[in-house]
C-alpha positions as CSV (number, residue, x, y, z in Angstrom):
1,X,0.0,0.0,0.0
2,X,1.7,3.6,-1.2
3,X,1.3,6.3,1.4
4,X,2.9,9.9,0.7
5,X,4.9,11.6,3.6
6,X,6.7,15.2,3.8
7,X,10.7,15.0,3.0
8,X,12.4,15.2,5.9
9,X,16.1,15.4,6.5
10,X,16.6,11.7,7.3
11,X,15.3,11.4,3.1
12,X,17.8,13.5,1.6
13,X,20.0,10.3,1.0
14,X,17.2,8.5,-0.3
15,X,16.1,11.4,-2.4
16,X,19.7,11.9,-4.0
17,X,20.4,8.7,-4.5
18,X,16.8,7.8,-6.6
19,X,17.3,11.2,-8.4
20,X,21.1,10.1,-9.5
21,X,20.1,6.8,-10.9
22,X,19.0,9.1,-13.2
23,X,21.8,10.8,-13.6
24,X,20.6,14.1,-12.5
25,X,23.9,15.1,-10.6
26,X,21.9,16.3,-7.9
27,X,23.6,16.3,-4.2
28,X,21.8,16.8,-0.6
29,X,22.0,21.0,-0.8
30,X,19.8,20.5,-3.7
31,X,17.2,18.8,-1.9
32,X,17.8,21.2,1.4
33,X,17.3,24.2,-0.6
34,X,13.9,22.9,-2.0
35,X,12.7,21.8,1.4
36,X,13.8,25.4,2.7
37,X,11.6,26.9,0.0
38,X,8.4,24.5,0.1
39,X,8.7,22.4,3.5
40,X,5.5,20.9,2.8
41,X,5.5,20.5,-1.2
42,X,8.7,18.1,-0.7
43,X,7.1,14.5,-0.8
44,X,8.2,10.6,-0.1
45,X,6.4,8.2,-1.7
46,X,6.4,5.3,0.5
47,X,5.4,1.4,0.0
48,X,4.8,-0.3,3.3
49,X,7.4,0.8,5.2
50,X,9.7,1.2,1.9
51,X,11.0,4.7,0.5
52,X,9.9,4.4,-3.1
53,X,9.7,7.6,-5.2
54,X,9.9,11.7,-4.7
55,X,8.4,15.1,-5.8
56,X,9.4,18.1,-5.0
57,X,7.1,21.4,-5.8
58,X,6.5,25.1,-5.1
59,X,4.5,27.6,-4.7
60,X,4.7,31.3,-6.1
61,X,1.0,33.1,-4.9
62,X,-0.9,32.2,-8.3
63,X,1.9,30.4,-9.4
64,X,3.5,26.8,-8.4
65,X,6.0,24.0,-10.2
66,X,6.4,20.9,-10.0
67,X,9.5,18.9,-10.7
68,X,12.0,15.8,-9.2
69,X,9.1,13.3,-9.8
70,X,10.6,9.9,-9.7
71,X,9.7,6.5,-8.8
72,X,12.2,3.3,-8.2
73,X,11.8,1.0,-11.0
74,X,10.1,-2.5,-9.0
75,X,7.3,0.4,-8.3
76,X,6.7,2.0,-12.1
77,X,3.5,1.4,-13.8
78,X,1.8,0.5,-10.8
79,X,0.3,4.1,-10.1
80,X,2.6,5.6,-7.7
81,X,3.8,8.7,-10.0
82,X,0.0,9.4,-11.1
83,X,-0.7,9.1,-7.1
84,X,2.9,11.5,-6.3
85,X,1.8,14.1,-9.2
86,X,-1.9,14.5,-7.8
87,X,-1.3,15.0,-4.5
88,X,1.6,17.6,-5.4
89,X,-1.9,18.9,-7.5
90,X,-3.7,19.2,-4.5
91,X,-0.8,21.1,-2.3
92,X,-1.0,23.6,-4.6
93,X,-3.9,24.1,-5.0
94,X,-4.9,24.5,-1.7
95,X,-1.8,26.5,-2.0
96,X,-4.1,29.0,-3.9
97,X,-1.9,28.1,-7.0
98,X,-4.1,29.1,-10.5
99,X,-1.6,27.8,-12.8
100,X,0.9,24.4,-12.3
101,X,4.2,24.7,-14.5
102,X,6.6,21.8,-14.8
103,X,9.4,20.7,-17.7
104,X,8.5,17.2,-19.5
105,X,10.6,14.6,-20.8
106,X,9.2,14.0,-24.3
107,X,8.7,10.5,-23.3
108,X,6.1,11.7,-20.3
109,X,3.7,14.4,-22.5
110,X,0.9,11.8,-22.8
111,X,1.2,10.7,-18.7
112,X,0.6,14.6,-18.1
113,X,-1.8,15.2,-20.6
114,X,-3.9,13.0,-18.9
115,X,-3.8,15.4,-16.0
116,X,-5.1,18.3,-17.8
117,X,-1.6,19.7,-19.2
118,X,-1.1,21.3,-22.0
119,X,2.5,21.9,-24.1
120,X,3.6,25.4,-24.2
121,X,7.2,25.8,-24.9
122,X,10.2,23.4,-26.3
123,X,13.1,24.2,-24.0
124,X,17.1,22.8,-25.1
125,X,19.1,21.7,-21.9
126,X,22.4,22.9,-23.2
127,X,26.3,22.4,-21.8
128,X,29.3,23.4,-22.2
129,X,32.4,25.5,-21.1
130,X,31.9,29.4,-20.3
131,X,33.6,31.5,-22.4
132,X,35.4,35.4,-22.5
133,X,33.5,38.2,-24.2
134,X,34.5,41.5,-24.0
135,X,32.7,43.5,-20.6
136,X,29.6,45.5,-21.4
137,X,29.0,49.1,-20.4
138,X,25.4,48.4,-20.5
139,X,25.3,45.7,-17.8
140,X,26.6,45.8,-14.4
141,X,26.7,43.6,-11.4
142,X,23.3,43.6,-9.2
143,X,23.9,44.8,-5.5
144,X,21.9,44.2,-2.6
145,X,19.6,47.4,-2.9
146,X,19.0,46.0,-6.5
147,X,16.8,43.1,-5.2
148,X,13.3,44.6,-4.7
149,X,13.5,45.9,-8.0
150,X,14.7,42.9,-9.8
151,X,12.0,41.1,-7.8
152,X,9.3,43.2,-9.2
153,X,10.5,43.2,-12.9
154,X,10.6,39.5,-12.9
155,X,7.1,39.1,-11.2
156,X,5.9,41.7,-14.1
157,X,7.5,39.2,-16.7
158,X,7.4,36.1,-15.3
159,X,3.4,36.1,-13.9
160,X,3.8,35.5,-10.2
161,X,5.8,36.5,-7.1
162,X,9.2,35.0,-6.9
163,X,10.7,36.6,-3.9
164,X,11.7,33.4,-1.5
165,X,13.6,32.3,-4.6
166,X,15.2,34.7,-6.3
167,X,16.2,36.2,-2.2
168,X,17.7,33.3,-1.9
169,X,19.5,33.0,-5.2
170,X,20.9,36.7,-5.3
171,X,21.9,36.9,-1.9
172,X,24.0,34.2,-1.4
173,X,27.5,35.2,-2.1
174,X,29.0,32.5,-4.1
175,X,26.2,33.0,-7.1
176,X,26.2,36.1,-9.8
177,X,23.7,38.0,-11.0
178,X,24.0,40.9,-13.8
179,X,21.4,43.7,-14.8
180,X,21.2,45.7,-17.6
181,X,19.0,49.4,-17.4
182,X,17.8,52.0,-19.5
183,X,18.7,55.1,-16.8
184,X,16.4,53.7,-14.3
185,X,14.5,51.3,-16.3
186,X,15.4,47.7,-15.9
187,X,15.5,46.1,-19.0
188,X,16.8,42.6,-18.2
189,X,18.7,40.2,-15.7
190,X,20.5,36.9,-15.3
191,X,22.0,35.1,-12.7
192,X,24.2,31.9,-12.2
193,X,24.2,28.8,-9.7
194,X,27.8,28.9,-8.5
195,X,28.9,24.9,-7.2
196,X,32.8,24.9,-7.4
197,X,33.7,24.9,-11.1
198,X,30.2,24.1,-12.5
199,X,27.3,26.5,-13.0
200,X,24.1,26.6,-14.0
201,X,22.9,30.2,-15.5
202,X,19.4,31.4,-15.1
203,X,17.0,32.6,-15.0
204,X,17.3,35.4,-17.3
205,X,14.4,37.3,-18.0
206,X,14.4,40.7,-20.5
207,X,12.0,42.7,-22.0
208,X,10.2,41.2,-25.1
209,X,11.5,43.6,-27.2
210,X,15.4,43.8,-25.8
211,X,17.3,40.4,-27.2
212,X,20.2,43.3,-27.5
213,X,20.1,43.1,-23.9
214,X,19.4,39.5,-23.3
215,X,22.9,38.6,-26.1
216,X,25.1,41.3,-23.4
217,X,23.9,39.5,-20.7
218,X,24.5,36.2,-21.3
219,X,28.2,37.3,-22.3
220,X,28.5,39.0,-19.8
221,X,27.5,36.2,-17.2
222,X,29.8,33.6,-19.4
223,X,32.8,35.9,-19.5
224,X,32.7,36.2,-15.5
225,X,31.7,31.8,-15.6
226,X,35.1,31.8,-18.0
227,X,36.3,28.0,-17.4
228,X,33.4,26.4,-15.6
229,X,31.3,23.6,-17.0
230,X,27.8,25.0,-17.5
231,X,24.3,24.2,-17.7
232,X,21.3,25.8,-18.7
233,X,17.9,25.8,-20.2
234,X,16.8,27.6,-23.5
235,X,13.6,28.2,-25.2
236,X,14.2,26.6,-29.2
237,X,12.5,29.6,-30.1
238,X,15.3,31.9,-29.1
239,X,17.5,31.5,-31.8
240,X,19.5,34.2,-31.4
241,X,20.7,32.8,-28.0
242,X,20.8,29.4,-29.8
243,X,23.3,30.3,-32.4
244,X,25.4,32.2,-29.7
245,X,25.6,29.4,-27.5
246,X,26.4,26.9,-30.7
247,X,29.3,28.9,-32.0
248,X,30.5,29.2,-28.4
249,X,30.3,24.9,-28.1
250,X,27.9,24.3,-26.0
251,X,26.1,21.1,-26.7
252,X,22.4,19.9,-27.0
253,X,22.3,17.0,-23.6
254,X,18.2,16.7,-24.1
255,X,15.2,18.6,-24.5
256,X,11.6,19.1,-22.7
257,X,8.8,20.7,-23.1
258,X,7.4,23.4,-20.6
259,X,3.8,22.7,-19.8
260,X,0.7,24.6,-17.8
261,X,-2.0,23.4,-16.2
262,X,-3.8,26.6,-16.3
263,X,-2.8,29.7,-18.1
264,X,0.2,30.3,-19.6
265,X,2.6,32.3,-17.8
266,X,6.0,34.0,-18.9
267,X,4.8,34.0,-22.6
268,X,5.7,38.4,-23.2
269,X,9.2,38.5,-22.4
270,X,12.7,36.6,-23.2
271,X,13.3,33.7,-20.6
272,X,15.7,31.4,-20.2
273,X,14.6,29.1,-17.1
274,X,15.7,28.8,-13.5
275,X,15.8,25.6,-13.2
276,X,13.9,22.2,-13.8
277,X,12.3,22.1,-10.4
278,X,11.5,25.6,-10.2
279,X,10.8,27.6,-13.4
């Protein structure tokens, strides 16, 4: 009999482990920040008294995402990822939540169509090594009295209150983040994951109208990142990004599909995503 629980710390090893059969390269912090976000949107499946699966999924106001969903193999096919993916449903839900995002392997469209799902967005999962540009006048590094702002642009582009993530992403010291402005007009920003000598860059989020702005700050980001090994997620659609990235060497690794349940959010301005898990 399945039964869900909330993650706790004594399931991080658990949750790392099922995640990296995978080979998702995730490690405990990952699982620590996500439980820090959404304490209660961090689930265990369970089967007796048997750890078999995860979810992980949070909530922005109108907004939530779901991601991490994965089930040991003896336990696939017998319902327990329909019965994980409901009751993260439900959370948020009862979170408020209006409209459920989450990134899907092309293998798992039909399983989520049949929850009400719909495709919006083909996204490239792209890697390779950061590279030097020349620094940009336009850009400059986001400070601390930055954040409220950049927290309101990227609710104005992205549809829903980020704050408890992107706080934690731009004030912790080892990440970057990089804003470019029109005198006092924000036009765009990115930031970067910082783990030793890997990174994963995003999100960036600019103006619909300002892929001049969106080109300077990805160079920008990659020219500080010069040497690391990085990851990160790009609409196919923004093909001036693409062809960058290409003639820099980064690589296709896979591709998903962004899908709602609900409105479509995000849709009016040039994104490149956060993460899997979380937009």
């Amino acid at each position: 009999m399945f039964h869900v629980a909330k993650m706790t710390a004594r399931d991080f090893l658990f949750a790392v482990q099922l995640a990296n059969t995978m080979d998702w390269n995730m490690a405990r912090v990952d699982f620590e920040f996500m439980r820090n976000l959404e304490p209660e949107g961090c689930i265990v499946l369970f089967h007796g008294l048997e750890r078999s699966g995860i979810a992980t999924s949070v909530s922005f106001g109108k907004v939530g995402w779901f991601g991490n969903l994965i089930v040991k193999e003896d336990y696939r096919k017998e319902g327990a990822g329909s019965l994980l993916l409901r009751h993260a449903i439900d959370y948020l839900k009862n979170q408020g939540v209006k409209t459920i995002g989450l990134y899907a392997y092309p293998h798992l469209i039909r399983f989520y169509e049949s929850f009400g799902f719909e495709p919006d967005a083909d996204f490239l999962a792209l890697h390779g090594k950061a590279f030097p540009s020349a620094p940009d006048e336009a850009t400059r590094e986001a400070e601390k009295q930055d954040v409220p702002a950049l927290i309101d642009f990227d609710r104005k582009h992205f549809g829903a209150n980020r704050k408890k993530l992107l706080e934690a992403l731009f004030l912790n010291k080892s990440n970057l983040c990089y804003l470019s402005a029109d005198g006092d007009e924000i036009t765009g920003y990115v930031a970067a994951k910082v783990y030793d000598e890997m990174a994963e860059v995003g999100p960036l989020i600019c103006q619909s109208n300002r892929m001049d702005a969106a080109v300077v700050l990805l160079k920008t980001i990659l020219n500080r990142l010069e040497g690391f090994d990085i990851s990160m997620y790009v609409p196919k659609k923004e093909t001036a990004l693409l062809a960058l990235l290409t003639k820099a060497g980064f690589k296709e690794d896979f591709r998903v599909v962004r899908m709602f349940l609900g409105p479509a959010i995000a849709k009016n301005c040039i994104y490149l995503a956060e993460s899997l898990e979380r937009g």
